[in-house]
VMD Tcl script that builds the backbone (N, CA, C; Angstrom):
set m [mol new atoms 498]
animate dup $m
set s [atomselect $m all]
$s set {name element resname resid chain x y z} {
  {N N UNK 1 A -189.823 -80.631 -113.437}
  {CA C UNK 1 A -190.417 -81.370 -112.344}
  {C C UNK 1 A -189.997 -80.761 -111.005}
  {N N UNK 2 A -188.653 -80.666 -110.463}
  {CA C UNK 2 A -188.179 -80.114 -109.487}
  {C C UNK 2 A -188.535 -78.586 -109.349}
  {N N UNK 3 A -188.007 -77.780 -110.749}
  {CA C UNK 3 A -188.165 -76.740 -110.623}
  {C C UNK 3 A -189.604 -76.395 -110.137}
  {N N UNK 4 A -190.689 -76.598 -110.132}
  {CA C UNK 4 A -191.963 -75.935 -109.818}
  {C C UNK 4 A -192.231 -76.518 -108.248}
  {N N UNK 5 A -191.347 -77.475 -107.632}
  {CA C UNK 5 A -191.799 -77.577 -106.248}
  {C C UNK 5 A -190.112 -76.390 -105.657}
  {N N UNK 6 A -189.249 -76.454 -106.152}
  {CA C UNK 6 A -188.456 -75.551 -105.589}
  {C C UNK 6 A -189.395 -73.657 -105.453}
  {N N UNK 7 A -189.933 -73.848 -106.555}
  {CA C UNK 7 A -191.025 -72.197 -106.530}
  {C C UNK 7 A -192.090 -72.534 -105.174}
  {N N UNK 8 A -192.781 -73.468 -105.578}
  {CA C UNK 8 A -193.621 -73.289 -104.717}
  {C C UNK 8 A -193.021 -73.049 -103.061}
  {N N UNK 9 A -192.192 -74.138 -102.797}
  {CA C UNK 9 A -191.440 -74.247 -101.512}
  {C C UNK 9 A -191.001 -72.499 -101.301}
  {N N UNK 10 A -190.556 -71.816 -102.375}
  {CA C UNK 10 A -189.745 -70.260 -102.434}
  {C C UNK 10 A -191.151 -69.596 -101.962}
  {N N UNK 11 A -192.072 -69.776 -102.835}
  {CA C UNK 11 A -193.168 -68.712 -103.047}
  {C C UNK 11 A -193.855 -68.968 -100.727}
  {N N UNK 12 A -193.627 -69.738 -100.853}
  {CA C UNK 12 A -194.353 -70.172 -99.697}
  {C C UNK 12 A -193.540 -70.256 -97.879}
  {N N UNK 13 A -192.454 -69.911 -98.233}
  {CA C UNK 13 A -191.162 -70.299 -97.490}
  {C C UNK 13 A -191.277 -71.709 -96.772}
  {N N UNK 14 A -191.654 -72.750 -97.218}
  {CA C UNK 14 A -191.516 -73.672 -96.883}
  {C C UNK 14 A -190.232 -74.596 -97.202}
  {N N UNK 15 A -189.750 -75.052 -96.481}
  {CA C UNK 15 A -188.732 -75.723 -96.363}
  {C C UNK 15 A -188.296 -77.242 -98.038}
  {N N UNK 16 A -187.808 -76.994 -98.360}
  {CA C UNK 16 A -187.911 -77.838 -99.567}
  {C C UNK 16 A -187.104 -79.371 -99.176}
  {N N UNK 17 A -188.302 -80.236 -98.840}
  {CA C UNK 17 A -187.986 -81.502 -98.462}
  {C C UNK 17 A -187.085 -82.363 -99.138}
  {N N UNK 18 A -186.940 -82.129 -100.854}
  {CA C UNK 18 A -185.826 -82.487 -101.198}
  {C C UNK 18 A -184.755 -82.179 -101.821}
  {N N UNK 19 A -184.173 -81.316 -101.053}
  {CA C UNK 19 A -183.274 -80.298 -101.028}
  {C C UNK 19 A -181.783 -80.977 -101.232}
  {N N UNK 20 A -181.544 -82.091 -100.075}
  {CA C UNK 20 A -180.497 -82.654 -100.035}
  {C C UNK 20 A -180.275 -83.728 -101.654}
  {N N UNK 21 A -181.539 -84.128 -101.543}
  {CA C UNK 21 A -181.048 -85.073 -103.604}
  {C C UNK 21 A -181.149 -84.061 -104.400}
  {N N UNK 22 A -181.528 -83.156 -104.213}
  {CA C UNK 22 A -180.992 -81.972 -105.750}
  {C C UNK 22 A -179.905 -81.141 -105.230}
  {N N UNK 23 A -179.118 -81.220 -104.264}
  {CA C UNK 23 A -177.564 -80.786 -104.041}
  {C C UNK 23 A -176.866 -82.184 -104.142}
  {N N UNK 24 A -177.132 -82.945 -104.629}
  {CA C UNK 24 A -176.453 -84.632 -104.683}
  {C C UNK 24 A -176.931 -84.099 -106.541}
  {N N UNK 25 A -177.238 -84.486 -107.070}
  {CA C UNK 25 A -177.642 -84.335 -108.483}
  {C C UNK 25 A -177.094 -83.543 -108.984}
  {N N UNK 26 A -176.973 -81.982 -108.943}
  {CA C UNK 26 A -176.209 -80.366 -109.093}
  {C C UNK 26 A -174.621 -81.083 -108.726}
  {N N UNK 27 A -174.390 -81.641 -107.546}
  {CA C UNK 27 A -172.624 -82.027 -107.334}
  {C C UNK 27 A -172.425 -83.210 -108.259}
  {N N UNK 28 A -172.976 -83.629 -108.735}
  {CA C UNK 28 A -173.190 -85.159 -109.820}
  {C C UNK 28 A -172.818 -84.353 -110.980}
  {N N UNK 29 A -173.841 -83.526 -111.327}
  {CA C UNK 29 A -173.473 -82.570 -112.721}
  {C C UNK 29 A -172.316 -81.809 -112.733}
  {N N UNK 30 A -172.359 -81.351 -111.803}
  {CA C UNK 30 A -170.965 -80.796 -111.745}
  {C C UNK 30 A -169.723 -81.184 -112.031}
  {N N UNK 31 A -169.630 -82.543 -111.750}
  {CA C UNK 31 A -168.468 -83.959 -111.988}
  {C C UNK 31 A -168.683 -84.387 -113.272}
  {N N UNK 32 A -169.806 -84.706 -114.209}
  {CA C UNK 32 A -170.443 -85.189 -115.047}
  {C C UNK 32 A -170.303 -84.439 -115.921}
  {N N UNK 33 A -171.276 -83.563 -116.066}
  {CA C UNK 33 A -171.214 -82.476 -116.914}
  {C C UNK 33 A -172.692 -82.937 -117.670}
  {N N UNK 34 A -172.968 -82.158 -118.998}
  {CA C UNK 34 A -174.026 -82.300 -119.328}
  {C C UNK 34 A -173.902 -83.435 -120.999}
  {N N UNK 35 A -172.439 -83.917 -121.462}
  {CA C UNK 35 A -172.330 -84.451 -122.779}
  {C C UNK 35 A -173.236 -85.714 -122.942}
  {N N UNK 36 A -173.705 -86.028 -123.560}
  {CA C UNK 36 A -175.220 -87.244 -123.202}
  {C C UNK 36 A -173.853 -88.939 -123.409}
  {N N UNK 37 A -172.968 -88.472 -123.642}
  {CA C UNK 37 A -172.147 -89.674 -124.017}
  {C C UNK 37 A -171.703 -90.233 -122.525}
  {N N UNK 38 A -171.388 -89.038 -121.616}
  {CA C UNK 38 A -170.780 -89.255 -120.406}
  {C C UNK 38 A -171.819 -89.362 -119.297}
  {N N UNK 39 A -173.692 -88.571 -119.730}
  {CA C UNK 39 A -174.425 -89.129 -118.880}
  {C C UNK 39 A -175.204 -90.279 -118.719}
  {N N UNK 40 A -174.706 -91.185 -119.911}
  {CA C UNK 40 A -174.872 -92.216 -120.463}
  {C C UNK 40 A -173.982 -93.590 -119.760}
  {N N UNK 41 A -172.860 -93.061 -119.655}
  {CA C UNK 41 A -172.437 -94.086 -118.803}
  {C C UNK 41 A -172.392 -93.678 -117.730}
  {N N UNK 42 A -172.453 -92.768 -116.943}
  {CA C UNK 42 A -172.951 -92.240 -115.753}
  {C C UNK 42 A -174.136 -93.030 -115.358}
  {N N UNK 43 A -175.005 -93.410 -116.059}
  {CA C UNK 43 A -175.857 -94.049 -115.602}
  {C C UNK 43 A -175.853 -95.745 -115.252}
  {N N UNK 44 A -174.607 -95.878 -116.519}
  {CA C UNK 44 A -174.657 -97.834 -116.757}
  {C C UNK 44 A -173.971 -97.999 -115.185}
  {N N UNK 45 A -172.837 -97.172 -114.364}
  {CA C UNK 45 A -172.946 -97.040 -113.177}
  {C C UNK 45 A -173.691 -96.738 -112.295}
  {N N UNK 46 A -174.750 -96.853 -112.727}
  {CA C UNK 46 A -176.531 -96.737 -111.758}
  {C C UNK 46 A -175.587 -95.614 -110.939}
  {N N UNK 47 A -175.726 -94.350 -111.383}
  {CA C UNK 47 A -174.859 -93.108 -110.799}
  {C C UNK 47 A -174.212 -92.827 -109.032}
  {N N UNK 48 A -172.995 -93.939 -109.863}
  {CA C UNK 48 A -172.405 -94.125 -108.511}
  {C C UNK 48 A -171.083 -93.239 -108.539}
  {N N UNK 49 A -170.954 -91.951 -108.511}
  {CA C UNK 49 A -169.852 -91.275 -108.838}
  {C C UNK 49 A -168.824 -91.814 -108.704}
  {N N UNK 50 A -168.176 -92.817 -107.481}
  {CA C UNK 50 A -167.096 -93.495 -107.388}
  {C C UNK 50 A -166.876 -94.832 -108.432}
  {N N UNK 51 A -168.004 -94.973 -109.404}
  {CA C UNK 51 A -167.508 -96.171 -110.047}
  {C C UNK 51 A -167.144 -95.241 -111.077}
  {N N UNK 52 A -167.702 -93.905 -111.928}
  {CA C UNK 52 A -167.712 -93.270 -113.209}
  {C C UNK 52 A -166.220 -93.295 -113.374}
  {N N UNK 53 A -165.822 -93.700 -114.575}
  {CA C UNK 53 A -164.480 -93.374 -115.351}
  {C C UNK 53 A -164.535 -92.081 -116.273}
  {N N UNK 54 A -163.530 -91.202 -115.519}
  {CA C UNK 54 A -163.598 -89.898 -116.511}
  {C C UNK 54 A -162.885 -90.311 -117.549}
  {N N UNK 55 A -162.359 -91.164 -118.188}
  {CA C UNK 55 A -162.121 -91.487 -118.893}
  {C C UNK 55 A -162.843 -90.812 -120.148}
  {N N UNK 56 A -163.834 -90.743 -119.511}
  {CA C UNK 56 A -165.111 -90.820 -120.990}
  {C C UNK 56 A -165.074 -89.039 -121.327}
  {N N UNK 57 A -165.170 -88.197 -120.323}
  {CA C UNK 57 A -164.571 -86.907 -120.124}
  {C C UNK 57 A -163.552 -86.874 -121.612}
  {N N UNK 58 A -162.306 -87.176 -120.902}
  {CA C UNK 58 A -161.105 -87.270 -121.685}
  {C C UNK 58 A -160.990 -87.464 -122.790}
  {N N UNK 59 A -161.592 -88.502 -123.457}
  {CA C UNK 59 A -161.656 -88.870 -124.634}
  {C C UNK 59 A -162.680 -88.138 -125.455}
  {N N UNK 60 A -163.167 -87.366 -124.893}
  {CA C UNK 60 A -164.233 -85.929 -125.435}
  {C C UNK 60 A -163.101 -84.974 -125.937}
  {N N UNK 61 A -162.540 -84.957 -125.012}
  {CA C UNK 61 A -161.831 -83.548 -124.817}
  {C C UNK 61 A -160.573 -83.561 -125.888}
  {N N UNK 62 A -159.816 -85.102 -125.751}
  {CA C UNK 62 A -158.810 -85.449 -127.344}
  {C C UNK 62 A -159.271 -85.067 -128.457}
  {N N UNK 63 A -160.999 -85.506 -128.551}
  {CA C UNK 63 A -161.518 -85.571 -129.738}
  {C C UNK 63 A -161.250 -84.086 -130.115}
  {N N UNK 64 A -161.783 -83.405 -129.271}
  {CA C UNK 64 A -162.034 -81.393 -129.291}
  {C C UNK 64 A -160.741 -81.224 -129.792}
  {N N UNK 65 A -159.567 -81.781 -129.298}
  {CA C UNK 65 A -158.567 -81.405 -129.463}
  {C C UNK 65 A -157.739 -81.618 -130.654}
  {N N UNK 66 A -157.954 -83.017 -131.355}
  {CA C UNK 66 A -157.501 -83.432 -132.526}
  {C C UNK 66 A -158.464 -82.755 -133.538}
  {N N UNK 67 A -159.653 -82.579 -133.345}
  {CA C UNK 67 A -160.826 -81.772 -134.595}
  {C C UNK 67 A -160.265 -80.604 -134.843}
  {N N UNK 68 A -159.494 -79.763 -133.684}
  {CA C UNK 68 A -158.889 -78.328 -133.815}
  {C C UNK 68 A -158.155 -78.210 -135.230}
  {N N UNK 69 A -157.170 -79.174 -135.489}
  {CA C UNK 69 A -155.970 -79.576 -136.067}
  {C C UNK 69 A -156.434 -79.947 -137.600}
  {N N UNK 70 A -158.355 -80.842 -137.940}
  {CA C UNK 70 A -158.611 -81.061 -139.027}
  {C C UNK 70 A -159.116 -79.593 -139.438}
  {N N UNK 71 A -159.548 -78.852 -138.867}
  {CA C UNK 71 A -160.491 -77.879 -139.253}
  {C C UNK 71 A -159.278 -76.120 -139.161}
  {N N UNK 72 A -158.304 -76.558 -139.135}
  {CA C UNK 72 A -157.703 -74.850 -139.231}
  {C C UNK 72 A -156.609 -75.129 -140.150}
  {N N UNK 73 A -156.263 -73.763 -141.129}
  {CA C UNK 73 A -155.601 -74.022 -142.141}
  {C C UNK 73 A -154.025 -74.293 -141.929}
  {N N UNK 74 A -153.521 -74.306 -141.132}
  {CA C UNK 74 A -152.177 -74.219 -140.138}
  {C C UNK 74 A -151.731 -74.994 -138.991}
  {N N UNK 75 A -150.767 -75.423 -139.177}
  {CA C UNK 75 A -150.727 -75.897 -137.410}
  {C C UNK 75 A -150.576 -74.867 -136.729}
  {N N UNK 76 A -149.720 -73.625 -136.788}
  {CA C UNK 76 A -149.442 -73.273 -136.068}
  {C C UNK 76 A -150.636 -72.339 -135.383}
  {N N UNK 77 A -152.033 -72.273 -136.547}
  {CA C UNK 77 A -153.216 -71.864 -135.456}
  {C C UNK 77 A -153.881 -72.405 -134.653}
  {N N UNK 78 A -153.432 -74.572 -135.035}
  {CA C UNK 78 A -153.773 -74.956 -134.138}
  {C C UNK 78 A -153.782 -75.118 -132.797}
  {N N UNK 79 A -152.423 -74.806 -132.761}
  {CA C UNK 79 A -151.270 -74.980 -131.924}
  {C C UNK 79 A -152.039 -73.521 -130.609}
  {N N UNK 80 A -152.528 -72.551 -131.399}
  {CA C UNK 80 A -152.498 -71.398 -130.462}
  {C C UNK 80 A -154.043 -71.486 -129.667}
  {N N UNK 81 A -155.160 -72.619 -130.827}
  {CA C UNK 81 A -156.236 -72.229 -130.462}
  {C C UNK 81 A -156.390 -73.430 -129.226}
  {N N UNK 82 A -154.986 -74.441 -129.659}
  {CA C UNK 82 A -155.472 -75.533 -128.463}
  {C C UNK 82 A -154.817 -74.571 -127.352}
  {N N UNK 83 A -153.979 -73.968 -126.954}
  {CA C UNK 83 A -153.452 -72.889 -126.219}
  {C C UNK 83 A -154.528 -72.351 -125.101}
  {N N UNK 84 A -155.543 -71.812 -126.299}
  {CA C UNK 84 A -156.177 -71.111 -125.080}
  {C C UNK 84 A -157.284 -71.858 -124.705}
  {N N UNK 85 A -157.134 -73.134 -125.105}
  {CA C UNK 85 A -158.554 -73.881 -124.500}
  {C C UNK 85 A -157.379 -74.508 -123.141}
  {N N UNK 86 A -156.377 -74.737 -123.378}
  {CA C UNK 86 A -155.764 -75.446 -122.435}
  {C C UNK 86 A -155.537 -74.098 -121.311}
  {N N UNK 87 A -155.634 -72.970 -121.405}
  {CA C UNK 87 A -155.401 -72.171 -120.241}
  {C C UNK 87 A -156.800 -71.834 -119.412}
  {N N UNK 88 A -157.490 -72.254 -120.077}
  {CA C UNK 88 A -159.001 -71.733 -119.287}
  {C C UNK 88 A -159.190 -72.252 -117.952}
  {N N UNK 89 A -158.908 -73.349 -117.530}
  {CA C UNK 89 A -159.054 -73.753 -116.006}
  {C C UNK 89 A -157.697 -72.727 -115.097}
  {N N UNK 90 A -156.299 -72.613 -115.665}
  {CA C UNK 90 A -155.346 -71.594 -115.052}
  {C C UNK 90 A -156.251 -70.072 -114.897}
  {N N UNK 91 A -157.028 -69.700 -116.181}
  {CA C UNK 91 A -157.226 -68.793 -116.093}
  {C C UNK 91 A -158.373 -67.995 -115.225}
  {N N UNK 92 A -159.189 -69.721 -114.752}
  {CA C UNK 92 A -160.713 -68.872 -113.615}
  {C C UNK 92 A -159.754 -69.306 -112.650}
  {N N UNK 93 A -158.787 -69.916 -112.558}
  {CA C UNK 93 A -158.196 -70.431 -111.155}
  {C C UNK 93 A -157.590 -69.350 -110.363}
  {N N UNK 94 A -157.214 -68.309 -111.168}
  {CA C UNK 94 A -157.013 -67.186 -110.853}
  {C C UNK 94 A -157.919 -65.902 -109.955}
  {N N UNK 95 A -157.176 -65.637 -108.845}
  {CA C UNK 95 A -157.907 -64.578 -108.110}
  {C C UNK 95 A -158.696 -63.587 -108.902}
  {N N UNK 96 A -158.094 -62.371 -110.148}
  {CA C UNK 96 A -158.874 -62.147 -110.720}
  {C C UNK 96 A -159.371 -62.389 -112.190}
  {N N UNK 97 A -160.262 -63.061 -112.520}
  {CA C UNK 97 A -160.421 -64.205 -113.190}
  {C C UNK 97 A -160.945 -63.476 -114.793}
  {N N UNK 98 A -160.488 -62.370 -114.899}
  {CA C UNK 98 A -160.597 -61.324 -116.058}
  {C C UNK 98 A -159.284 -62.374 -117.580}
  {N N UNK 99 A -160.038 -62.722 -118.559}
  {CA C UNK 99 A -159.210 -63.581 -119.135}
  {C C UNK 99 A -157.915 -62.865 -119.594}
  {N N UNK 100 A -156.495 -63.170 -119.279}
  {CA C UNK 100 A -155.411 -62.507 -119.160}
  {C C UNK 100 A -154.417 -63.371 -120.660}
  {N N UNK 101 A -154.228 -62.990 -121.720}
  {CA C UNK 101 A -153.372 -63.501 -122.900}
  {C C UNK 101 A -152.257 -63.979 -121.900}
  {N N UNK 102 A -151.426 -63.144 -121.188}
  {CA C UNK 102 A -150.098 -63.491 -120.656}
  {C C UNK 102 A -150.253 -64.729 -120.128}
  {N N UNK 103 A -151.440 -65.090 -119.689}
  {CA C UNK 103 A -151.699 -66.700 -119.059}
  {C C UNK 103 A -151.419 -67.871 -119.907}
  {N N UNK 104 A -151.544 -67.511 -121.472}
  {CA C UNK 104 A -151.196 -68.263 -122.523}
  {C C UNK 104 A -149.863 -68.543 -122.441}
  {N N UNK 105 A -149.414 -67.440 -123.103}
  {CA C UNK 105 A -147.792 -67.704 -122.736}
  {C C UNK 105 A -147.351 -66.302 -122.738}
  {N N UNK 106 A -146.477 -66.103 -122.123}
  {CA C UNK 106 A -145.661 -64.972 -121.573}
  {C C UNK 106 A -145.492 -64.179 -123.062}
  {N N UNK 107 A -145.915 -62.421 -122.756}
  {CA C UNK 107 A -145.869 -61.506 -123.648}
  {C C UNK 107 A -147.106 -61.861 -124.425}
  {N N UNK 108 A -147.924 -62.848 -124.281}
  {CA C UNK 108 A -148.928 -62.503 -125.126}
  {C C UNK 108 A -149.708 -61.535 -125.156}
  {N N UNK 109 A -150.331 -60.974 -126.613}
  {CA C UNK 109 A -151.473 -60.126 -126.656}
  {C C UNK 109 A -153.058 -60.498 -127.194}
  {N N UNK 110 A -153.470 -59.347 -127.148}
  {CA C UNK 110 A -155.000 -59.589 -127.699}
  {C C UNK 110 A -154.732 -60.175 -129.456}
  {N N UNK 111 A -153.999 -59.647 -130.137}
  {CA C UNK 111 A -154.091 -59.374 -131.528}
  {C C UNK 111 A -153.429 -60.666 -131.975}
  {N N UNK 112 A -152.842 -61.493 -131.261}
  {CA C UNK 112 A -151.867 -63.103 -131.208}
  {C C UNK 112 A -152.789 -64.118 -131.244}
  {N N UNK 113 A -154.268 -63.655 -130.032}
  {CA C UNK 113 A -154.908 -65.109 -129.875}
  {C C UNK 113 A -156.106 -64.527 -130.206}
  {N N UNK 114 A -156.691 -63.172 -130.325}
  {CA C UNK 114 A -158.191 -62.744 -131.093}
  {C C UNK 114 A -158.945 -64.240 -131.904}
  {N N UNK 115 A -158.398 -64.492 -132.689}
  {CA C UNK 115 A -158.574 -65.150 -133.549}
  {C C UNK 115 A -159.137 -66.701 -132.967}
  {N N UNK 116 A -157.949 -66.642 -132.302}
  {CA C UNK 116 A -158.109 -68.424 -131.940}
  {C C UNK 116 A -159.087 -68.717 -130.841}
  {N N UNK 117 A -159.511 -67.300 -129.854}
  {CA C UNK 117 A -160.662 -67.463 -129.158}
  {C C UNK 117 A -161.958 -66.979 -130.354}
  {N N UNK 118 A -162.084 -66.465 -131.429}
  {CA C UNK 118 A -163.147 -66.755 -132.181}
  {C C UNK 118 A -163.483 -67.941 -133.026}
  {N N UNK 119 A -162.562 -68.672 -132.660}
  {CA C UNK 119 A -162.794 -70.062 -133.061}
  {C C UNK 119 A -162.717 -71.048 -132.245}
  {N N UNK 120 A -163.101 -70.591 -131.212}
  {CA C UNK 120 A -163.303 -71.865 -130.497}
  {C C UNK 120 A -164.787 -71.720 -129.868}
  {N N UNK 121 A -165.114 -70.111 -129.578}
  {CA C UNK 121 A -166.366 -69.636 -129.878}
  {C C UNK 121 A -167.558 -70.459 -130.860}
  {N N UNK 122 A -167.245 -70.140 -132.157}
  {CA C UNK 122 A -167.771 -70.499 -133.411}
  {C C UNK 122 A -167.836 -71.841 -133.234}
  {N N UNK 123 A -166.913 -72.779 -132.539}
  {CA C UNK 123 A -167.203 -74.138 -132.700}
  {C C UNK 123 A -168.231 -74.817 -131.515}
  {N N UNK 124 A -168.225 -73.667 -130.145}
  {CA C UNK 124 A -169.279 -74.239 -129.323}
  {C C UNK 124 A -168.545 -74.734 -128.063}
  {N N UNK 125 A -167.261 -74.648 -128.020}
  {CA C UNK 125 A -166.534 -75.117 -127.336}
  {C C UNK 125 A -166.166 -74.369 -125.800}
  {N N UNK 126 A -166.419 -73.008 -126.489}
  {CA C UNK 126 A -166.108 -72.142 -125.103}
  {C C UNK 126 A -167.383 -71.075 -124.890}
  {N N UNK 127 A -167.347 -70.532 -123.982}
  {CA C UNK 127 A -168.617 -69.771 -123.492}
  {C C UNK 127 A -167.969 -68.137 -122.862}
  {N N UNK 128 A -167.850 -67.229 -124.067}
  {CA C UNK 128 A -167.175 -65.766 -123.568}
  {C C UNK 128 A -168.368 -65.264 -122.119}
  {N N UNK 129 A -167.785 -64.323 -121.782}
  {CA C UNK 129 A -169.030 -63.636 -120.747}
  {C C UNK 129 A -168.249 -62.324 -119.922}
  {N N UNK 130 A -168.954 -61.218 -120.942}
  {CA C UNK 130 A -168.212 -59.995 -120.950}
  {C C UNK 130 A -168.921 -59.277 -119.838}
  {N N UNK 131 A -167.588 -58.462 -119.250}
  {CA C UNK 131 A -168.367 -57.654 -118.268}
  {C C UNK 131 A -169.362 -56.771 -118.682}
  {N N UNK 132 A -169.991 -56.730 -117.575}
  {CA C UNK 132 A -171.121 -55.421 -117.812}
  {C C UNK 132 A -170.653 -54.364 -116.933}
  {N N UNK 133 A -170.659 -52.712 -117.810}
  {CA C UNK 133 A -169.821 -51.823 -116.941}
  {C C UNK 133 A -171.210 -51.033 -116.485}
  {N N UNK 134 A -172.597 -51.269 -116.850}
  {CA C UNK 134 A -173.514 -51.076 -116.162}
  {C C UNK 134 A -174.676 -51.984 -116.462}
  {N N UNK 135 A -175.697 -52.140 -115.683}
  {CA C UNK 135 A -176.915 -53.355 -115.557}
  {C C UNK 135 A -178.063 -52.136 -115.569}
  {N N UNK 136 A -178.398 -51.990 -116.967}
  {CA C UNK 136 A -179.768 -51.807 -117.580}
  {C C UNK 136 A -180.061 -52.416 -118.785}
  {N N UNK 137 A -181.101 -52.399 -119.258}
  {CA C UNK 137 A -181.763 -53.002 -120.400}
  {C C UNK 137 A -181.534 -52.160 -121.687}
  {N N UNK 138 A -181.432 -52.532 -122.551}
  {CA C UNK 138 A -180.671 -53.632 -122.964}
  {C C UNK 138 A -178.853 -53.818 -122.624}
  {N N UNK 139 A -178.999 -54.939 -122.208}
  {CA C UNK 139 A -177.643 -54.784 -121.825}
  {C C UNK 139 A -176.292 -54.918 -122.755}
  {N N UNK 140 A -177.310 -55.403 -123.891}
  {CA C UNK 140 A -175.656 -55.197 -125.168}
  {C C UNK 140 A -174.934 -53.626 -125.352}
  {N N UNK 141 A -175.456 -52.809 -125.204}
  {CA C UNK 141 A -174.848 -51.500 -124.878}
  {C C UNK 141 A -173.549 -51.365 -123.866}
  {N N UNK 142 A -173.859 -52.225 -122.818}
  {CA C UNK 142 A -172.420 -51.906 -121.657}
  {C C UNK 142 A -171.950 -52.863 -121.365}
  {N N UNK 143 A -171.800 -54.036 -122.556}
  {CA C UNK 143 A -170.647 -54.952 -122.208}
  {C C UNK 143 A -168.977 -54.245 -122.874}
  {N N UNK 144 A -168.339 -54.840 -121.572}
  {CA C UNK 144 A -167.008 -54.391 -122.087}
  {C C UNK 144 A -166.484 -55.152 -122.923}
  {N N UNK 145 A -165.702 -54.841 -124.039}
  {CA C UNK 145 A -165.218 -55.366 -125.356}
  {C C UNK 145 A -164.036 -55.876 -124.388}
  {N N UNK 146 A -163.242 -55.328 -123.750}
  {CA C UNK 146 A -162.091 -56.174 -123.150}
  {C C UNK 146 A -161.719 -56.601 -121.901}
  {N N UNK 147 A -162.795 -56.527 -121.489}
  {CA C UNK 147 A -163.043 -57.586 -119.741}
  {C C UNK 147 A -163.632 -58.441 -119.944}
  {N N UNK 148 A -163.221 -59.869 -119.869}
  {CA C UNK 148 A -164.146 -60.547 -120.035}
  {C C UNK 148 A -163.533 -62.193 -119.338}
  {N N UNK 149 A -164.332 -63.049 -119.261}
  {CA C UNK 149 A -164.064 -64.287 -119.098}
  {C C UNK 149 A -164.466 -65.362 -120.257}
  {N N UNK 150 A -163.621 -66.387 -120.093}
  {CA C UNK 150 A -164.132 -67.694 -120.428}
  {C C UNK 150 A -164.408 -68.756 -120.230}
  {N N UNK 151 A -165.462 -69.156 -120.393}
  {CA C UNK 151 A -165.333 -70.690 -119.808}
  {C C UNK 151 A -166.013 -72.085 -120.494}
  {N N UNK 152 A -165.497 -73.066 -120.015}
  {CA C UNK 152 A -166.160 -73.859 -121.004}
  {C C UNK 152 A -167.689 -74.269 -121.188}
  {N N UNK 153 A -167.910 -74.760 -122.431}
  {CA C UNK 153 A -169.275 -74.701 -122.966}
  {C C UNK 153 A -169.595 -75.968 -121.759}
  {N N UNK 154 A -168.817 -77.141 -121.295}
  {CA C UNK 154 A -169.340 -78.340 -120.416}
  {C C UNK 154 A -168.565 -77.778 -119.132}
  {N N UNK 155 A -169.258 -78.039 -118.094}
  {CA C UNK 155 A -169.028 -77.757 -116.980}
  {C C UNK 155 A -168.119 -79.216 -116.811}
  {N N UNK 156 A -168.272 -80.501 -116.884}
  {CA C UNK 156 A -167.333 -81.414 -116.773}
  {C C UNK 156 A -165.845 -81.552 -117.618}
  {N N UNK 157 A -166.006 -80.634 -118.514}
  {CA C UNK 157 A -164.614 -80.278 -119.014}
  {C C UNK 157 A -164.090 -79.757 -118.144}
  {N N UNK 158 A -164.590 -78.447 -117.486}
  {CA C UNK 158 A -163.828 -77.733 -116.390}
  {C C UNK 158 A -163.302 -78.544 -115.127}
  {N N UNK 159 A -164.413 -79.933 -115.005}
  {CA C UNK 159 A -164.179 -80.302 -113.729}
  {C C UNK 159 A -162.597 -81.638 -113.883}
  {N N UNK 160 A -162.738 -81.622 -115.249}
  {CA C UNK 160 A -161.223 -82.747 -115.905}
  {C C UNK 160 A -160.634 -81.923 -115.907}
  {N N UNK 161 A -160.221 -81.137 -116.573}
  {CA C UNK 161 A -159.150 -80.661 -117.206}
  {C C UNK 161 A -158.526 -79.419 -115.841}
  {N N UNK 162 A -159.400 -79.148 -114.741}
  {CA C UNK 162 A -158.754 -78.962 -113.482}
  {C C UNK 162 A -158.230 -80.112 -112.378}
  {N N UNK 163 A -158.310 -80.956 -112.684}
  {CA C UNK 163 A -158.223 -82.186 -111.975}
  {C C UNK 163 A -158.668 -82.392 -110.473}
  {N N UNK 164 A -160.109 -81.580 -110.001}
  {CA C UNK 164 A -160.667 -81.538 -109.560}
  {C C UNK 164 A -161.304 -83.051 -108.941}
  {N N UNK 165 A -161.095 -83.561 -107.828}
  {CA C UNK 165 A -161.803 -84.943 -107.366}
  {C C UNK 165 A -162.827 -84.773 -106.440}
  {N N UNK 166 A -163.568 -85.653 -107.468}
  {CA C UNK 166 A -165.359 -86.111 -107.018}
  {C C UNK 166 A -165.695 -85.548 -105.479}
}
mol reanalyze $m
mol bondsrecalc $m
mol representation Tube
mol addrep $m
């Protein structure tokens, strides 16, 4: 709906009259995120950002966190894969925001947590996004295997678990 008057307004340089409620909506999502559980009560607050309880956030994010623990054969892989979900806000918070093991915990390497970022991958939870060391088509050719970032699959995870306010 929006999107085709934002084109036209582009195609036309006309000024896009409602510009200011879709930068109110985009900063809403941003806080929100996209989980239908949390835009759900986002709404029973007739979307009043100051009434929303992230609460509802949180109790997403336990869940993510206790499922880690049913689904890996070990604690102690649990232990590493909740690790690097818990460093991902330290790790874009960072000037250069290239995902760094040592951010995990001191002396870490690639070959320690490989694993536990392919499983958190596989579960949907995180979102890799490898550099490109050049921009042509096709671009699976020049992503770098070891530059890369992560971030989460919900943008309102990022905005909890940095403790980021509304």
């Amino acid at each position: 709906m929006w999107v085709n008057e934002i084109k036209r307004c582009y195609k036309t340089l006309e000024p896009i009259i409602v510009h200011d409620k879709l930068i109110e909506l985009y900063r809403q999502y941003l806080c929100i995120g996209g989980m239908p559980s949390c835009v759900k009560e986002f709404k029973k607050v007739h979307n009043d950002i100051l009434l929303y309880k992230s609460e509802f956030i949180e109790s997403i994010i336990s869940a993510y966190i206790a499922d880690i623990s049913k689904y890996t054969l070990s604690n102690s892989e649990a232990i590493k894969i909740e690790s690097v979900y818990n460093s991902i806000p330290k790790q874009l918070g960072k000037e250069d925001k290239k995902f760094q093991y040592s951010l995990i915990k001191d002396k870490s390497t690639k070959s320690m947590y490989e694993s536990s970022i392919d499983w958190l991958i596989s579960s949907n939870m995180i979102c890799p996004n490898k550099l490109l060391e050049k921009i042509e088509k096709p671009l699976k050719p020049f992503e770098s295997e070891n530059i890369f970032k992560i971030y989460f699959s919900n943008i309102g995870t990022l905005t909890f678990m940095s403790n980021l306010a509304y």
